[in-house]
BATI-750021 format. One record per atom (N, C-alpha, C): residue number from 1; residue in one letter; atom name; x, y, z. Coordinates in nm, 4 decimals. Example, Ala and Ser with C-alpha at 12.3 -4.5 7.8 and 13.67 -1.06 7.14 Angstrom:
# residues 2
PT  num  residuo  atomo        px        py        pz
PT    1        a      N    1.3190   -0.5690    0.7800
PT    1        a     CA    1.2300   -0.4500    0.7800
PT    1        a      C    1.3200   -0.3300    0.7800
PT    2        s      N    1.2850   -0.2250    0.7080
PT    2        s     CA    1.3670   -0.1060    0.7140
PT    2        s      C    1.2900    0.0030    0.7870
This chain:
# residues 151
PT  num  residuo  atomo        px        py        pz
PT    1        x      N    8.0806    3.3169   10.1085
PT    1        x     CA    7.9865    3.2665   10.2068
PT    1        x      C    8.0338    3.3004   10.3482
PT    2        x      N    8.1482    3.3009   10.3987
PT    2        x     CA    8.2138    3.3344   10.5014
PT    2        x      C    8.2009    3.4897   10.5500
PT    3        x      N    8.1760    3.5313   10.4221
PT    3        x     CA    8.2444    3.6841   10.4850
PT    3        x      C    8.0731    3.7260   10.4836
PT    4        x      N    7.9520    3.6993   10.4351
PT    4        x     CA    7.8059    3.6768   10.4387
PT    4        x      C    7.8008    3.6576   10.6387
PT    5        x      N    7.8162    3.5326   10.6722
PT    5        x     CA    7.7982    3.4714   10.8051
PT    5        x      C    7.9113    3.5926   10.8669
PT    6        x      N    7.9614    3.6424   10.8686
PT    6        x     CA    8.0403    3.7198   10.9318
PT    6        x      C    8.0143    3.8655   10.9259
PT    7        x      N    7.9514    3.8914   10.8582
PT    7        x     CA    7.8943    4.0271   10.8569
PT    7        x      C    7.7468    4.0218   10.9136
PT    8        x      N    7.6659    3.8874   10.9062
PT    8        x     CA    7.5184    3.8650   11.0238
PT    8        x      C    7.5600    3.8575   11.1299
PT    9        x      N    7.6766    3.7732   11.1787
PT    9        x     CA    7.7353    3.7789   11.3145
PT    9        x      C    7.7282    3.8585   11.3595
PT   10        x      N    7.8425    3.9960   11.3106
PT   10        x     CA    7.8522    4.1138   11.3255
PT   10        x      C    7.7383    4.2241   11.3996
PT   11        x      N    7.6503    4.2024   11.2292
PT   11        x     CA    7.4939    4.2583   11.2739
PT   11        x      C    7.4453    4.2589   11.4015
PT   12        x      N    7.4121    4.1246   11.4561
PT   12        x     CA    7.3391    4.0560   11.5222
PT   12        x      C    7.4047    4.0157   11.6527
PT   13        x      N    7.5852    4.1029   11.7044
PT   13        x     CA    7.6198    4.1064   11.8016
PT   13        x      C    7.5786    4.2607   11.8160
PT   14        x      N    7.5924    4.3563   11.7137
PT   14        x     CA    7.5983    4.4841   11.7022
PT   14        x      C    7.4608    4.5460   11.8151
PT   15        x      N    7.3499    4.4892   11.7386
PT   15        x     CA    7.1866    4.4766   11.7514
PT   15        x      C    7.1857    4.4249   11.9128
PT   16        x      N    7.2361    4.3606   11.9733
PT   16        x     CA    7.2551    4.2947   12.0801
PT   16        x      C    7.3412    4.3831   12.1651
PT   17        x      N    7.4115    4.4461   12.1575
PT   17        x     CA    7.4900    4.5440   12.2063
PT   17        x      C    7.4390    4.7021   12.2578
PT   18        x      N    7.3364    4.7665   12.1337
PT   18        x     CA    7.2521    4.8447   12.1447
PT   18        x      C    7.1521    4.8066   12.2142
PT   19        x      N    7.0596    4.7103   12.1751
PT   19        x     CA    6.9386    4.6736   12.2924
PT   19        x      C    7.0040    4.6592   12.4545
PT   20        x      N    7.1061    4.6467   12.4740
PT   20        x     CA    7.1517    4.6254   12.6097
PT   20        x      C    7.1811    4.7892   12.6563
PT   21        x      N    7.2550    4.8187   12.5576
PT   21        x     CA    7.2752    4.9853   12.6354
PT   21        x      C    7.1536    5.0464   12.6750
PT   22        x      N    7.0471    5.0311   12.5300
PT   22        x     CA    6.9110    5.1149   12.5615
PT   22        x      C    6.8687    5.0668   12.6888
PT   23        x      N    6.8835    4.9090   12.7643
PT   23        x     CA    6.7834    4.8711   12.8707
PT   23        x      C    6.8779    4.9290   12.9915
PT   24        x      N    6.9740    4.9695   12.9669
PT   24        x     CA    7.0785    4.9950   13.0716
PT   24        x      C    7.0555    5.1481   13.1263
PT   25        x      N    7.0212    5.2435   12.9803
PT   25        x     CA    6.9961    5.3829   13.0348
PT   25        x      C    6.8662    5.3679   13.0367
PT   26        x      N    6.7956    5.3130   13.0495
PT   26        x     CA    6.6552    5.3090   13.1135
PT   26        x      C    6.6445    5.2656   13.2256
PT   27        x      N    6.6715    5.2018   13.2738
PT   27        x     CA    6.7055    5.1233   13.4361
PT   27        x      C    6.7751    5.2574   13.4985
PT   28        x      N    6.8917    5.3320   13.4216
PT   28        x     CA    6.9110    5.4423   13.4876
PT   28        x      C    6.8591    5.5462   13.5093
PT   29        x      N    6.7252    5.5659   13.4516
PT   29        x     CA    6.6313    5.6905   13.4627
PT   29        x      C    6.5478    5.6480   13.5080
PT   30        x      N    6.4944    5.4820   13.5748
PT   30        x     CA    6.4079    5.4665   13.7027
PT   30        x      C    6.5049    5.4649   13.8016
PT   31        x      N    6.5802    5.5116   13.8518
PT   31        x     CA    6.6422    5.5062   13.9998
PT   31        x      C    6.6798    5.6146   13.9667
PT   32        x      N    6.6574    5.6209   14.1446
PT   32        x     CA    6.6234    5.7212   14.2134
PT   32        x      C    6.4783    5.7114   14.3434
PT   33        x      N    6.4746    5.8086   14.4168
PT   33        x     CA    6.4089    5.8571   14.5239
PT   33        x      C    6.2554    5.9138   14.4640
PT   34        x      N    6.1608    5.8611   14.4477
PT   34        x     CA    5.9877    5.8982   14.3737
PT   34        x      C    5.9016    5.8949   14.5024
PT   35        x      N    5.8335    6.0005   14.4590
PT   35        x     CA    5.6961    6.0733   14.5581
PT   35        x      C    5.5674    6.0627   14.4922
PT   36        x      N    5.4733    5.9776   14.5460
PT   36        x     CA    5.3544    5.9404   14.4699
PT   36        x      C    5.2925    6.0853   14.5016
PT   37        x      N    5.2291    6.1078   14.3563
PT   37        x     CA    5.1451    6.1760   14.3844
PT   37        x      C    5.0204    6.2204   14.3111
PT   38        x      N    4.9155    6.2269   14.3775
PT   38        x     CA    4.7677    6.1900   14.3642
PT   38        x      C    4.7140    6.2558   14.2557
PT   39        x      N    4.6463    6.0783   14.1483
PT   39        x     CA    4.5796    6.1848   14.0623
PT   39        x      C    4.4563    6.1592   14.0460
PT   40        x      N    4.3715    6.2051   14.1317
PT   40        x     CA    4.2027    6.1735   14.1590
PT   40        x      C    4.1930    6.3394   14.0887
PT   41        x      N    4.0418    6.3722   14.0862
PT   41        x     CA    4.0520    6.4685   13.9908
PT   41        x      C    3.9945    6.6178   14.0623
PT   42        x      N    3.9653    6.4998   14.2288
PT   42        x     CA    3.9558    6.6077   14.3237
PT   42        x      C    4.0909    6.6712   14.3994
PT   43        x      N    4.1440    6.5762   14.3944
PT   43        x     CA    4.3363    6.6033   14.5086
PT   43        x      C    4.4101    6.5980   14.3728
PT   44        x      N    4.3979    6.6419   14.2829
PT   44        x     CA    4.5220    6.6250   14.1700
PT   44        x      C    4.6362    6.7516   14.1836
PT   45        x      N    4.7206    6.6859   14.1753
PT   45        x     CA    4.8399    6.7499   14.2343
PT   45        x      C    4.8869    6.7010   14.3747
PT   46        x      N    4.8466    6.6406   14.4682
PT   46        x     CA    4.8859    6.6483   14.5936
PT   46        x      C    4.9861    6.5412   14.6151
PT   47        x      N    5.0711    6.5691   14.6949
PT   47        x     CA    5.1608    6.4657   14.7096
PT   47        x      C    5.1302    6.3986   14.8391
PT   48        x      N    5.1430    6.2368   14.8026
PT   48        x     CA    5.1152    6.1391   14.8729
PT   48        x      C    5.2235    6.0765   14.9513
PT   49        x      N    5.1822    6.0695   15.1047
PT   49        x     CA    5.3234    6.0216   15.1854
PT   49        x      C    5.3690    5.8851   15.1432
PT   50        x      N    5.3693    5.8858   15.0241
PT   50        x     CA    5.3964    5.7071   14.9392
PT   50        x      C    5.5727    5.7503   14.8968
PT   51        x      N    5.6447    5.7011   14.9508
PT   51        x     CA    5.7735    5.6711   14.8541
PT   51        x      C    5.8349    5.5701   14.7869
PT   52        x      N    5.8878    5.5604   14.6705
PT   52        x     CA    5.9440    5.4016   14.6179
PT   52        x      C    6.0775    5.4799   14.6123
PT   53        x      N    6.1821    5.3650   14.6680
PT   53        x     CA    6.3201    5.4102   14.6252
PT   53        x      C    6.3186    5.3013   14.4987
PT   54        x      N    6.4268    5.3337   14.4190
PT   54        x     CA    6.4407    5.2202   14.3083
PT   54        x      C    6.6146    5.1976   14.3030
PT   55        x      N    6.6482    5.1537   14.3350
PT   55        x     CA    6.8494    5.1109   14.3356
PT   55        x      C    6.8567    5.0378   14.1871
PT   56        x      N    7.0043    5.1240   14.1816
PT   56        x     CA    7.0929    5.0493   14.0368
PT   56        x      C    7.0949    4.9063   14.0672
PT   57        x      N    7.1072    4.8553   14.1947
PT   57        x     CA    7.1227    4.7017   14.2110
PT   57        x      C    6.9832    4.6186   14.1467
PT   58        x      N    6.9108    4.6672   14.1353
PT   58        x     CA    6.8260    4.5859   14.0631
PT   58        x      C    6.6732    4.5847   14.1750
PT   59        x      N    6.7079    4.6549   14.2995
PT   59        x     CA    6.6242    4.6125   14.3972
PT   59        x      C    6.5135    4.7796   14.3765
PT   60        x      N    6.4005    4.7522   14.4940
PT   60        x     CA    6.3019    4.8662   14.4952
PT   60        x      C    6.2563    4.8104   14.6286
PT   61        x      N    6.2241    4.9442   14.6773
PT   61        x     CA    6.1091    4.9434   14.7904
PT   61        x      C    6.0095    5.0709   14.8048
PT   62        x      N    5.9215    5.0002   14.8816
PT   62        x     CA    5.8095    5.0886   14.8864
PT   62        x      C    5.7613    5.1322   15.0339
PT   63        x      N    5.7712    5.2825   15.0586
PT   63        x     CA    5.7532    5.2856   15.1955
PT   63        x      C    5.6195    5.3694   15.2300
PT   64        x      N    5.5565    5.4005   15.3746
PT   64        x     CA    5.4642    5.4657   15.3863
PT   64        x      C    5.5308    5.5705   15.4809
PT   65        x      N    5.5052    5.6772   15.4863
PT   65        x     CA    5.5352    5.8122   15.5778
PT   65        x      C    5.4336    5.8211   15.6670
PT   66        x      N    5.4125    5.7942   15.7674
PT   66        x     CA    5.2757    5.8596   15.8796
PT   66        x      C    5.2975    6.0208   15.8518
PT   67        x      N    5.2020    6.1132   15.8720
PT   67        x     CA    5.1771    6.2233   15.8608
PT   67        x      C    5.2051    6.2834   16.0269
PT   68        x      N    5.2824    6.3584   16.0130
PT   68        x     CA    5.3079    6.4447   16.1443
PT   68        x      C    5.3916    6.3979   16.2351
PT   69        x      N    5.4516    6.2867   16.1837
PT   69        x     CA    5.5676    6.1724   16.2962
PT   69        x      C    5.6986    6.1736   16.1760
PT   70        x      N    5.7937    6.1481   16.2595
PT   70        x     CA    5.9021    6.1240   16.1744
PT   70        x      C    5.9219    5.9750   16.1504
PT   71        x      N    5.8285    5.8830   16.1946
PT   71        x     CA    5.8309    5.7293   16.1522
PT   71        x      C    5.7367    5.7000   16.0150
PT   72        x      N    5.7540    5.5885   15.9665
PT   72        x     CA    5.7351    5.5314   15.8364
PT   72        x      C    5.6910    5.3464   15.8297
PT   73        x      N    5.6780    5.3081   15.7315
PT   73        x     CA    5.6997    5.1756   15.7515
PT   73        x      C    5.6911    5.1511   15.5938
PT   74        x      N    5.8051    5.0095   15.6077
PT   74        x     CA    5.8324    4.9524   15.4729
PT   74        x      C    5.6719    4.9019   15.4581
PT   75        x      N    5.6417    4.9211   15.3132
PT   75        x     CA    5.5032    4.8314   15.2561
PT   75        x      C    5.5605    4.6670   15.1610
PT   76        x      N    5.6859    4.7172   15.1249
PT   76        x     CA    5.7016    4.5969   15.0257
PT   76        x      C    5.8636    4.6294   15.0018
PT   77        x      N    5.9132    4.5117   14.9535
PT   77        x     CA    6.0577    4.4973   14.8893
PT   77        x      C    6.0259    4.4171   14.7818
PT   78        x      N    6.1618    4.4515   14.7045
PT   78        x     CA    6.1826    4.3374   14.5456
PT   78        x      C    6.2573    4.3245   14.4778
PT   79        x      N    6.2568    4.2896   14.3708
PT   79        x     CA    6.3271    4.3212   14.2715
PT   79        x      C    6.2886    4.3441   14.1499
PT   80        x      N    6.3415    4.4233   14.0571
PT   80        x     CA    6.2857    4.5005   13.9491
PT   80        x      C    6.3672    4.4599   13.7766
PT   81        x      N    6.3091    4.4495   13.6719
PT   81        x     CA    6.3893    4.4134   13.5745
PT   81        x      C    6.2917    4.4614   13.4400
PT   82        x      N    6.3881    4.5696   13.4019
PT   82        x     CA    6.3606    4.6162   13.2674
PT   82        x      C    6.3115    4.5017   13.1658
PT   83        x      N    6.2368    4.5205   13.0875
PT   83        x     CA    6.1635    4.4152   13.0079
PT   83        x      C    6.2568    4.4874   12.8310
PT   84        x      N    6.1978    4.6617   12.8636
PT   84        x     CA    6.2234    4.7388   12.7405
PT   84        x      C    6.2329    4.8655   12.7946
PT   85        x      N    6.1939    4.9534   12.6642
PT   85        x     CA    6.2197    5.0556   12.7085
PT   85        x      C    6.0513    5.1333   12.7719
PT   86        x      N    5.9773    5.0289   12.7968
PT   86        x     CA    5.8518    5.0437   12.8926
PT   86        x      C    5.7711    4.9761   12.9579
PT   87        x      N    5.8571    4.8633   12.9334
PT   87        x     CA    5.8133    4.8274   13.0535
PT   87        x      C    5.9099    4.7427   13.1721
PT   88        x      N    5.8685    4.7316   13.2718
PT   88        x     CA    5.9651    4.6470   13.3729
PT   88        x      C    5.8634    4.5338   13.4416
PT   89        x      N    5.9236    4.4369   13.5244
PT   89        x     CA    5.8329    4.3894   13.6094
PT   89        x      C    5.9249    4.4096   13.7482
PT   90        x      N    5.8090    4.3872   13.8422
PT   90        x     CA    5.8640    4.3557   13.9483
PT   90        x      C    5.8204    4.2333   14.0225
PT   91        x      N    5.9240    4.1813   14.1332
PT   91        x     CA    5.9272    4.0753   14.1881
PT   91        x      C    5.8371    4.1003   14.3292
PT   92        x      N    5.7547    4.0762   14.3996
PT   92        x     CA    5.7526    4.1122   14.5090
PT   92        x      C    5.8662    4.0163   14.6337
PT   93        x      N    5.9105    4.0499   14.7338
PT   93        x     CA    6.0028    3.9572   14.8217
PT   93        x      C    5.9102    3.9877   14.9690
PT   94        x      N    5.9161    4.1112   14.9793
PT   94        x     CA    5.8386    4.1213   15.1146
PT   94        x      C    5.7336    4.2205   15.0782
PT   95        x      N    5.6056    4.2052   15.1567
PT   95        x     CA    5.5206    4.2821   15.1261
PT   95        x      C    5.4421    4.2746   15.2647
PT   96        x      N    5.3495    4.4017   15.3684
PT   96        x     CA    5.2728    4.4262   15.4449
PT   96        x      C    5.1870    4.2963   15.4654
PT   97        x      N    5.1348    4.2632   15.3236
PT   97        x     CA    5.0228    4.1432   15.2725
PT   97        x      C    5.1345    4.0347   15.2438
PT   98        x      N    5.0984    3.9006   15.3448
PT   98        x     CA    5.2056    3.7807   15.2979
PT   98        x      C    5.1704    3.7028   15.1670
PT   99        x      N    5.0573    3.6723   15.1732
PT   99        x     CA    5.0030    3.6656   15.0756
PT   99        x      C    4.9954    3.6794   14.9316
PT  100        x      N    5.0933    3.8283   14.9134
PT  100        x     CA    5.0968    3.8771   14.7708
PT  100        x      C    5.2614    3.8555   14.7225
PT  101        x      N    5.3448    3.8291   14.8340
PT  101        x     CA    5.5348    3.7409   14.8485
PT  101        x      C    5.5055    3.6762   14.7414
PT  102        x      N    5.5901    3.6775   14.6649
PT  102        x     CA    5.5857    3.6029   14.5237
PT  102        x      C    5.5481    3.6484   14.3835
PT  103        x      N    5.4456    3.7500   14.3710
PT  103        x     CA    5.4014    3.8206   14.2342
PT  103        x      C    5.4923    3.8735   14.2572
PT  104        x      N    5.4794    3.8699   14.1232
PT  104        x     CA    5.5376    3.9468   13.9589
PT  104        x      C    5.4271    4.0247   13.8851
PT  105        x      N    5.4497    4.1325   13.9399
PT  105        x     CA    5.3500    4.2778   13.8559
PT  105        x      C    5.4181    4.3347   13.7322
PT  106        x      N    5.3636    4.3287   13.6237
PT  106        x     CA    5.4090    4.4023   13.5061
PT  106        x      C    5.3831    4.5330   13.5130
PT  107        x      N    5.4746    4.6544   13.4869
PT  107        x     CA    5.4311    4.7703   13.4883
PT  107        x      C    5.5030    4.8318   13.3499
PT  108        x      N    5.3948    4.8849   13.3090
PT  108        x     CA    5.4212    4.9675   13.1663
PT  108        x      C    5.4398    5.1044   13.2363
PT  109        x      N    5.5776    5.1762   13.2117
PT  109        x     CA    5.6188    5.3339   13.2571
PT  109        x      C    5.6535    5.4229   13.1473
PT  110        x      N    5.6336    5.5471   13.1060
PT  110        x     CA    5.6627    5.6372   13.0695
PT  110        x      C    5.6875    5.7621   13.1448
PT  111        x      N    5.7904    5.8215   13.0845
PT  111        x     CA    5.8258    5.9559   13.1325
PT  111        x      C    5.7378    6.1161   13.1098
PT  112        x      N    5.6761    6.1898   13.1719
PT  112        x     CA    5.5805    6.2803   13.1193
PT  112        x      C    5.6616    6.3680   13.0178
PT  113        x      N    5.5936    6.4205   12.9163
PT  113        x     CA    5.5886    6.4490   12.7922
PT  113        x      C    5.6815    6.6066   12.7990
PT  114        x      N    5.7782    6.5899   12.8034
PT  114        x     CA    5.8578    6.7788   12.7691
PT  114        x      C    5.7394    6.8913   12.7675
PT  115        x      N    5.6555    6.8538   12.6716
PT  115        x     CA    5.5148    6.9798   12.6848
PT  115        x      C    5.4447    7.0020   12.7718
PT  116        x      N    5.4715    6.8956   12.8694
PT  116        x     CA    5.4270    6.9037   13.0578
PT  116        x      C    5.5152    6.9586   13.1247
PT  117        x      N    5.6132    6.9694   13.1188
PT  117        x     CA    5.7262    7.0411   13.1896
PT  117        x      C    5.7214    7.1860   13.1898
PT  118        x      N    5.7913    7.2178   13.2966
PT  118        x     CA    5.8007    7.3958   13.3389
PT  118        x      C    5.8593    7.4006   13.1777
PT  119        x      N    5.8522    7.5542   13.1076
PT  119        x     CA    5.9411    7.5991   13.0085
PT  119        x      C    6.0835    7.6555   13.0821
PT  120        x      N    6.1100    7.6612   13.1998
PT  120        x     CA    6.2192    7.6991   13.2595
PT  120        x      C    6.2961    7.5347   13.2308
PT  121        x      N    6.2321    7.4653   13.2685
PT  121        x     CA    6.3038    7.3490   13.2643
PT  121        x      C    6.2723    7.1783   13.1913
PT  122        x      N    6.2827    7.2219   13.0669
PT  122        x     CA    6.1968    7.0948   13.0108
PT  122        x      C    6.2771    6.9565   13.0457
PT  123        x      N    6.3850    6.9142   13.0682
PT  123        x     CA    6.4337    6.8157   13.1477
PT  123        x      C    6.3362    6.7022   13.2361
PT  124        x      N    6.2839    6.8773   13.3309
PT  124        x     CA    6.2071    6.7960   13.4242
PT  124        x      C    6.0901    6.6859   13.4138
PT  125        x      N    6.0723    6.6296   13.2180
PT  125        x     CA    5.9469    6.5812   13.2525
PT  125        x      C    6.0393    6.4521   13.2908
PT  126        x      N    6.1831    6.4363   13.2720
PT  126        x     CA    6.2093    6.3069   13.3451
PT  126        x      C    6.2043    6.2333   13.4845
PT  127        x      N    6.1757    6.3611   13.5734
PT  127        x     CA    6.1721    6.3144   13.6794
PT  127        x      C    5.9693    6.3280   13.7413
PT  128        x      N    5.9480    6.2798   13.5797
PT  128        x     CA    5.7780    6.2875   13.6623
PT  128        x      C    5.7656    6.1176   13.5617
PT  129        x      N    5.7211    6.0001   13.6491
PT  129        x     CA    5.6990    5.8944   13.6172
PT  129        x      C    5.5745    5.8480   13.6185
PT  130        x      N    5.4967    5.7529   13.5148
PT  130        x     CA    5.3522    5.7598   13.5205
PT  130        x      C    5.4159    5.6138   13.4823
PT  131        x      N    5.2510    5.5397   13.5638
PT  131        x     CA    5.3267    5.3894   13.5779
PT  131        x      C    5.1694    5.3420   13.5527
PT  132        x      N    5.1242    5.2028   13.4542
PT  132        x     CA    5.0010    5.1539   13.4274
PT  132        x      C    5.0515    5.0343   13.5164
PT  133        x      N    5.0060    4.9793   13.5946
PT  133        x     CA    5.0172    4.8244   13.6363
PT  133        x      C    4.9104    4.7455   13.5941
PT  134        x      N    4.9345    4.6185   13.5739
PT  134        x     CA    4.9209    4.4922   13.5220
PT  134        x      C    4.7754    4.4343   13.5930
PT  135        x      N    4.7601    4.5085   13.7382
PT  135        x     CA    4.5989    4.5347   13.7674
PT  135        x      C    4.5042    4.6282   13.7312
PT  136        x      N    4.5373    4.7413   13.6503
PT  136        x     CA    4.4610    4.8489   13.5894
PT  136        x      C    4.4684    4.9666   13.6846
PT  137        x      N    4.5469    4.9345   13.7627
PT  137        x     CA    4.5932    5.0940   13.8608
PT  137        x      C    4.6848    5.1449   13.7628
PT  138        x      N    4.6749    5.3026   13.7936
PT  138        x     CA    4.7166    5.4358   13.7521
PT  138        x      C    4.8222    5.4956   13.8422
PT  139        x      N    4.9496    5.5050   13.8302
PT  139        x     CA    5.0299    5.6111   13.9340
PT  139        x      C    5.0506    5.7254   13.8934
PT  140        x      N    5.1839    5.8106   13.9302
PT  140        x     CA    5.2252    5.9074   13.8822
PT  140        x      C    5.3385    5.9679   14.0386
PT  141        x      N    5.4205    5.9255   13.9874
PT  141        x     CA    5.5675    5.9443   14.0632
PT  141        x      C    5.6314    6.0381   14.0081
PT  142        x      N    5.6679    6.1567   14.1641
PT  142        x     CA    5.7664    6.2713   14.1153
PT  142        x      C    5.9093    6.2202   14.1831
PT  143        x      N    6.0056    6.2619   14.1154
PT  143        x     CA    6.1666    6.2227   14.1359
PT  143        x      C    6.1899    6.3175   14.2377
PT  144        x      N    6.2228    6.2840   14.3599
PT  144        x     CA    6.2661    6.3632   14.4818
PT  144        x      C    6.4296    6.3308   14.5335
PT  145        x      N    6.4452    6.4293   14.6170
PT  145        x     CA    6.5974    6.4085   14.6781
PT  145        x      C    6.5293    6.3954   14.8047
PT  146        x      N    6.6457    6.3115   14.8830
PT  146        x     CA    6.5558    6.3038   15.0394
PT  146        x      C    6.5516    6.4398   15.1523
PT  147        x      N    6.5950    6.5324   15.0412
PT  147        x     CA    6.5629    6.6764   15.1047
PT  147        x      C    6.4180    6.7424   15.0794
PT  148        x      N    6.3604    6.7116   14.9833
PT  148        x     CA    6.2677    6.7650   14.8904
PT  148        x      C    6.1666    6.6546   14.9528
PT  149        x      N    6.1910    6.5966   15.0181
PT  149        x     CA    6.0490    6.5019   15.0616
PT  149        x      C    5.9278    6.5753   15.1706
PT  150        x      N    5.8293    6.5959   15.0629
PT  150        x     CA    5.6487    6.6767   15.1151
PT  150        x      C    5.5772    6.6041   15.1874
PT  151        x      N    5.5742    6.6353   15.3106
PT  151        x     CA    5.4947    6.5765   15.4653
PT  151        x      C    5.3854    6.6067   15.4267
């Protein structure tokens, strides 16, 4: 009977051990530097002066780029927390709208599909992020370096 309860233990720290790594390298393939970009079916493809940074610390923000100025402005801050391996929520802390300080948006994310990717580089569908939110909006975030950022 002992060595029964000690081998579920086992199991069931084991199982607990894996679900944590999986939420751990997923949290690590949303951070990073993302470039919204537009998918209406007239501007598809275009990149939108929208950026979200996403930090290992657990935090995110969301900024706006003015077009033709080198100024910007924060839209929102938060905090962010893997649910699984698709979804996360976020916290809002500061937002443009005071009003909206306090939600918690669920967002279901996936990574675009390898068969979307250049054949030079199938990697890259990781750094293309498609995000459903919990209001029925649609995104689609490309992974940028803050060199690679499209005015």
């Amino acid at each position: 009977m002992k060595r029964v309860l000690f081998v579920l233990a086992a199991l069931l720290i084991g199982i607990g051990s894996v679900s944590a790594k999986k939420r751990k390298e997923v949290k690590n393939d949303l951070v990073g530097v993302w470039q919204q970009v537009n998918t209406s079916p007239y501007t598809k493809g275009q990149y939108r002066p929208i950026l979200k940074i996403i930090d290992k610390d657990g935090t995110f923000s969301t900024m706006f780029i003015y077009q033709n100025q080198m100024l910007g402005r924060v839209t929102q801050k938060g905090t962010f927390k893997v649910q699984n391996d698709s979804v996360y929520t976020e916290t809002i802390k500061q937002h443009m709208f005071p009003h909206i300080v306090g939600d918690k948006v669920t967002i279901k994310f996936r990574f675009a599909d390898k068969k979307n990717a250049p054949p030079s580089d199938p990697e890259f569908a990781k750094d293309i992020l498609l995000l459903d939110l919990s209001n029925g909006a649609r995104e689609m975030w490309v992974r940028i370096s803050d060199r690679e950022i499209a005015k």
